[in-house]
MARTORNU-356700 format. One record per residue (C-alpha): residue in one letter; x, y, z. Coordinates in steps of 0.2 Angstrom, whole numbers, plus 2048, in hexadecimal, padded with zeros to 3 digits. Layout:
<pts>
- voro	x	y	z
- a	X	Y	Z
...
</pts>
This chain:
<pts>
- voro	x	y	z
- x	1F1	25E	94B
- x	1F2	24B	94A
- x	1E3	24B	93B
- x	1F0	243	930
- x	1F6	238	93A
- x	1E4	232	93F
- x	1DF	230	92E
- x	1EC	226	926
- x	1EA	219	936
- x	1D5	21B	931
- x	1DA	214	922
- x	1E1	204	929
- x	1D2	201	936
- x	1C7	201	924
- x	1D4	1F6	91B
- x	1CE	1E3	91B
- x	1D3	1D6	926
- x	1E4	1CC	91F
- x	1DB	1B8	91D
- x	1E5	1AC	92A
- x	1E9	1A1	91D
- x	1ED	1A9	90C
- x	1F4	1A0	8FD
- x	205	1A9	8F8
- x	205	1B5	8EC
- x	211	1C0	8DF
- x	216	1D1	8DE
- x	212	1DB	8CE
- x	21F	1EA	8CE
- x	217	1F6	8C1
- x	222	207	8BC
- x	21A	217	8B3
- x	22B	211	8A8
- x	23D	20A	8A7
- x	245	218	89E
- x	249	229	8A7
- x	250	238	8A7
- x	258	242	8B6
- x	249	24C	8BB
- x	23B	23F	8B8
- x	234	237	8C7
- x	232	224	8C8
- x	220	21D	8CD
- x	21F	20D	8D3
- x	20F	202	8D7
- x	210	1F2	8DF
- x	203	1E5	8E3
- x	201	1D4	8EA
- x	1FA	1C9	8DC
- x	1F2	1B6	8DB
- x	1F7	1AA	8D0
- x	1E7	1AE	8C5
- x	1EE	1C2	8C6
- x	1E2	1C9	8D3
- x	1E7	1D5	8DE
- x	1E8	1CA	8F1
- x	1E2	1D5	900
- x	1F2	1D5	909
- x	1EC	1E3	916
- x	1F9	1EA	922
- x	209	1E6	91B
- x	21A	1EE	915
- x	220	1EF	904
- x	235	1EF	908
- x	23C	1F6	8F8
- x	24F	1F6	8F3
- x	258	202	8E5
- x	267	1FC	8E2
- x	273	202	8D2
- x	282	1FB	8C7
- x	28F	204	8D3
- x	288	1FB	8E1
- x	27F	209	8EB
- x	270	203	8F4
- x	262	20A	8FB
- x	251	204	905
- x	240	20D	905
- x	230	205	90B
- x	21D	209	909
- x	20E	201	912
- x	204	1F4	90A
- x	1F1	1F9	90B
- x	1E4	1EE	902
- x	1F3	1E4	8F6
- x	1FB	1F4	8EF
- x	208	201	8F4
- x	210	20E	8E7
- x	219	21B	8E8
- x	223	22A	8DD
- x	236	22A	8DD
- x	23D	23B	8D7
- x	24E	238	8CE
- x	259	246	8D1
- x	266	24C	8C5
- x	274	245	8D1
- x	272	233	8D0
- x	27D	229	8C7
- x	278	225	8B2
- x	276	213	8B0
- x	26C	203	8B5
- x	261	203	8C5
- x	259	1F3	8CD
- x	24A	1F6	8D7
- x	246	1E6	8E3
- x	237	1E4	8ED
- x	231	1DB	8FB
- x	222	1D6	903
- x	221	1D6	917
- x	214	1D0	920
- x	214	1DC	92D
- x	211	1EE	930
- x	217	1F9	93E
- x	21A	1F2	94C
- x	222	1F5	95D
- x	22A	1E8	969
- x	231	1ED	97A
- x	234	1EA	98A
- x	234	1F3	99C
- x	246	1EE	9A5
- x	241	1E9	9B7
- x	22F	1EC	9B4
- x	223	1ED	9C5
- x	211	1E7	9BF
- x	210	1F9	9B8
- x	200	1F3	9AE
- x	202	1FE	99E
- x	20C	20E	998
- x	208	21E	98D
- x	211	21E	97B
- x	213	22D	971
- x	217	22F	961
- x	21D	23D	959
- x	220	241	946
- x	229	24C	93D
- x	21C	257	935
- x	216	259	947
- x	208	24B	949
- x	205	243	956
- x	1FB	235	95D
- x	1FE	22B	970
- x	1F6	21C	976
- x	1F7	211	987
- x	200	201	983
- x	1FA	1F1	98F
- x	20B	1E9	998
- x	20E	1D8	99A
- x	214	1D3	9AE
- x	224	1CE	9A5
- x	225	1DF	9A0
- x	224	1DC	98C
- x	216	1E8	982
- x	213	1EC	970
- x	20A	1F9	965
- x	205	1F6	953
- x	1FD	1FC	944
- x	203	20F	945
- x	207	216	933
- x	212	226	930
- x	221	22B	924
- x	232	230	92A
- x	239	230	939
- x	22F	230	949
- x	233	232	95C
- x	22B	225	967
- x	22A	22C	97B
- x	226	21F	987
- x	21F	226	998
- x	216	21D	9A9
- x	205	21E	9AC
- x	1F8	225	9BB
- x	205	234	9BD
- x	215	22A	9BF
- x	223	236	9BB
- x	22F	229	9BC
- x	23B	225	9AE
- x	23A	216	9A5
- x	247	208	9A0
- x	241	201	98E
- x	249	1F9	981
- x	23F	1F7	971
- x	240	1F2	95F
- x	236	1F4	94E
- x	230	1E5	946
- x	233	1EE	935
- x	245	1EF	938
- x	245	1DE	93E
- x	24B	1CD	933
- x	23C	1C6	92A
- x	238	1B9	91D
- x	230	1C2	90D
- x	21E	1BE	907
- x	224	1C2	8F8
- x	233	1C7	8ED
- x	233	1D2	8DB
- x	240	1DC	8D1
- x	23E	1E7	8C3
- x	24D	1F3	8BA
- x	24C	204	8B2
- x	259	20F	8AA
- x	260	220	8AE
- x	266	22A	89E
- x	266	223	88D
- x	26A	20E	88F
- x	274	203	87F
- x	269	1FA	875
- x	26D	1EB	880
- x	269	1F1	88E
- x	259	1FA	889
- x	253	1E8	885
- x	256	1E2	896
- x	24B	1ED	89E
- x	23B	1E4	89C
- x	240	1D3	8A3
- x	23E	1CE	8B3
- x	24B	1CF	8C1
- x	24E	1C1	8CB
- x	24E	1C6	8DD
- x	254	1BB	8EC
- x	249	1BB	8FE
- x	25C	1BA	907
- x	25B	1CE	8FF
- x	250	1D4	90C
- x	258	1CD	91C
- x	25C	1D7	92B
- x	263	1D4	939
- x	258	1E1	942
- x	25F	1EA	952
- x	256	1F2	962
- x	255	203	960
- x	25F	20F	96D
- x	256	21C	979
- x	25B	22C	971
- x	256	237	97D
- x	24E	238	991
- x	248	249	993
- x	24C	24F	9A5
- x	247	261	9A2
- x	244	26E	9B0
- x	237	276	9A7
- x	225	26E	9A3
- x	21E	26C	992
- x	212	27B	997
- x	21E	285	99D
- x	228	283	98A
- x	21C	288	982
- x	213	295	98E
- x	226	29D	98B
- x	227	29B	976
- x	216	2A0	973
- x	20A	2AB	980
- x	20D	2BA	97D
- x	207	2CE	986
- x	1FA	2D0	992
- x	1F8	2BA	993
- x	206	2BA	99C
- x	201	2C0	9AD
- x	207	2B5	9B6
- x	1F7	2B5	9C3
- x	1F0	2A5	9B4
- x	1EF	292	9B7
- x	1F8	28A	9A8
- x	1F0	278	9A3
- x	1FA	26D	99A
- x	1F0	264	98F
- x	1FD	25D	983
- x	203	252	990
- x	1F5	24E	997
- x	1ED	23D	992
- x	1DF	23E	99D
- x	1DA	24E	997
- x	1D6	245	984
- x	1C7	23E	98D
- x	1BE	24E	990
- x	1B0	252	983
- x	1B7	266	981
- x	1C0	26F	98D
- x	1AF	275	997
- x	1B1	263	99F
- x	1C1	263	9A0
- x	1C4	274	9AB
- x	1B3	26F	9B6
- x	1BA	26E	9C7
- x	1CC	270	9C3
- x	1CA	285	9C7
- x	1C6	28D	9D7
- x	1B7	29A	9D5
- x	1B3	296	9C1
- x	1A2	28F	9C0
- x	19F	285	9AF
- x	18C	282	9AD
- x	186	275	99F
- x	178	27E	999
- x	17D	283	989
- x	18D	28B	981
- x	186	29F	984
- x	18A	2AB	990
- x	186	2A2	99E
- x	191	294	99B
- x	1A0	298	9A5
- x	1A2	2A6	9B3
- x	1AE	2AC	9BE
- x	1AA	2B2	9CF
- x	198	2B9	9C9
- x	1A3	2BF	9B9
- x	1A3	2BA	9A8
- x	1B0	2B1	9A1
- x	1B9	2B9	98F
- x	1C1	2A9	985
- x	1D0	2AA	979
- x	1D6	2A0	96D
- x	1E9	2A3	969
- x	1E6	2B2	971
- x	1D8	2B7	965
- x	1C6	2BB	96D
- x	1BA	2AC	96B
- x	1A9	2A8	96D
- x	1A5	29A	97B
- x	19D	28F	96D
- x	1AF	291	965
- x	1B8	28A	973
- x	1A9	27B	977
- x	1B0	276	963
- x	1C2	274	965
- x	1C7	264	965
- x	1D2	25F	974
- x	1DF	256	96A
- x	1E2	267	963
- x	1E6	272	973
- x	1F7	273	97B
- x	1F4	27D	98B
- x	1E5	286	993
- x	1E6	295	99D
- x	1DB	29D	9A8
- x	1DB	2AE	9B1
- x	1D2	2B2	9BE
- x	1CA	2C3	9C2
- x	1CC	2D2	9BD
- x	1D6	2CC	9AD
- x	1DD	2DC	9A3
- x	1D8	2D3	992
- x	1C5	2CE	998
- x	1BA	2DD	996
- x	1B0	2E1	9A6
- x	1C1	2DA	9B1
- x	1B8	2C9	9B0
- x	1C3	2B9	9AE
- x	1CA	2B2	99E
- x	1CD	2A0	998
- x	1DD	29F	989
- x	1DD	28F	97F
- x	1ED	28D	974
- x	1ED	281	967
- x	1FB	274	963
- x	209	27D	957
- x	211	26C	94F
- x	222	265	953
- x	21E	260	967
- x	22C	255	967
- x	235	264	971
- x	227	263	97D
- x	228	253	980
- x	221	251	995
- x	231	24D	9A1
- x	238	23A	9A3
- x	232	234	992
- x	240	227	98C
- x	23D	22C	979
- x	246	21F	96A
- x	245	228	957
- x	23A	21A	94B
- x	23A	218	939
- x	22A	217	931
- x	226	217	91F
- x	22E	21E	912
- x	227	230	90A
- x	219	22B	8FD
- x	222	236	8F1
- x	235	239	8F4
- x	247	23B	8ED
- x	252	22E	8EB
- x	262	22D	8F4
- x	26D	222	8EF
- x	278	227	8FE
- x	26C	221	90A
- x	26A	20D	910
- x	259	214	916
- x	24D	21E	911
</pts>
């Protein structure tokens, strides 16, 4: 489910280490051409050069690109920096306007970065963060609080839009007053500056010639006032995350109504648990779970054995040993006799996380919508000031 998500922030644990004192550099803005026709796509590389032309290891930063054109349209985009490069592909759709485009770039020394604060905090130590994208990743950390009531969380990477849910910790249910803001959509002061132009349609002679010289590009083009971002949503529903998605997607016989529903999705203790064996030791009256070894005798039921199912499909108990825990949703357990188990012994359902959780978001969460960075490879609007 989050394997994406995990994996682009992998690649930023391996990035080097950004050197305290670094000379400053230049950006080299390179484009597959300055010429184009509705229809072709853009690509843009961008690194972070010496004066000698070596690429600088400017690890963990933003590349803040502006597209602006002669009727004065503007739009932003911005791509993280990993190792002194960023690039990305532009599509040019048949409906932007013919004519002479600027692209402007700008280097930030920061990546994403989260600064907030608890309003009449009580010493509560640290909260759980949650966040949320669109293509239904996920990932949540807890996040130290200062006695002051101030906290931060860096160095996540996604595209898009993101929602950010903030909850108490050790079982507090109680909702939150936070104000935050993101450092990307704060002022800053750019590393470095570049501009570069290209052509839509067929350009004059004169213009044509202009293309390959350079653009002079101000800092004072990339300031930002920044804002705090507002609470979009505080989700007080009646109805627990299990209970949503016990009601979108068990289905038949699983829906006895005798089970016990686990909610693993809201769950942050239960990450800890090496498979869910360890996880439902204890937690079920009359199910023993025995460590010898993942074959018939690893879970019974009353002197019965157990039958597992995975989205409601028959599975080995080596099966269910395997499955990650950041994978599951909810667990169910029936005891005996259980109409699906054959023999009437007791049955353990797993069901695994769907995508798009955000609607099961666990109650009292204050949730803000983030930006992130912008798509790899992706339209451009002229109609939007953001991408």
């Amino acid at each position: 489910m989050k394997n994406r998500l995990l994996s682009l922030f992998t690649c930023l644990l391996l990035a080097v280490a950004v050197q305290a004192q670094q000379a400053k550099g230049q950006l080299d803005i390179q484009l597959n051409k300055n010429i184009f026709q509705p229809g072709d796509s853009l690509f843009v590389r961008v690194d972070y050069k010496d004066g000698g032309g070596q690429i600088l290891n400017q690890s963990l930063a933003t590349l803040e690109l502006m597209v602006e054109n002669e009727q004065g349209l503007r739009t932003r985009l911005r791509w993280p920096v990993i190792n002194g490069q960023a690039s990305g592909a532009l599509y040019l759709p048949d409906s932007l306007p013919r004519g002479k485009y600027t692209l402007l770039a700008g280097l930030q020394q920061r990546f994403f970065e989260v600064i907030g604060k608890i309003q009449d905090a009580k010493n509560s130590g640290s909260i759980q963060a949650m966040l949320l994208t669109k293509t239904g990743d996920w990932d949540e950390q807890e996040v130290p609080v200062a006695s002051d009531g101030t906290f931060a969380i860096r160095n996540w990477l996604f595209e898009d839009n993101a929602l950010l849910a903030f909850s108490g910790t050790n079982n507090n249910n109680q909702p939150l007053n936070i104000s935050i803001s993101t450092q990307l959509d704060s002022s800053y002061a750019p590393l470095a500056v570049a501009g570069r132009a290209f052509y839509i349609g067929n350009p004059p002679s004169a213009v044509r010639q202009t293309l390959n010289q350079p653009v002079e590009t101000s800092e004072a083009a990339f300031a930002d006032q920044g804002s705090v971002l507002p609470a979009v949503l505080v989700r007080t529903t009646a109805k627990s995350p299990a209970q949503q998605f016990n009601e979108e997607y068990v289905s038949g016989l699983f829906r006895s109504g005798d089970e016990r529903i686990f909610s693993i999705m809201d769950d942050p203790s239960a990450l800890s648990a090496p498979n869910i064996f360890s996880f439902l030791q204890g937690r079920v009256a009359g199910l023993q779970i025995t460590q010898a070894g993942f074959n018939e005798g690893m879970a019974r039921w009353r002197g019965s054995r157990v039958t597992f199912f995975l989205d409601e499909v028959r599975v080995s108990a080596q099966q269910v040993a395997n499955i990650p825990m950041t994978d599951i949703a909810i667990v169910k357990a029936y005891p005996p006799p259980f109409f699906g188990a054959p023999g009437g012994g007791g049955g353990i359902a797993i069901y695994t996380r769907r995508g798009g959780e955000a609607k099961y978001l666990p109650a009292n969460r204050q949730v803000f919508q983030v930006r992130g960075f912008t798509l790899a490879a992706t339209a451009l609007n002229m109609n939007k000031l953001s991408m």
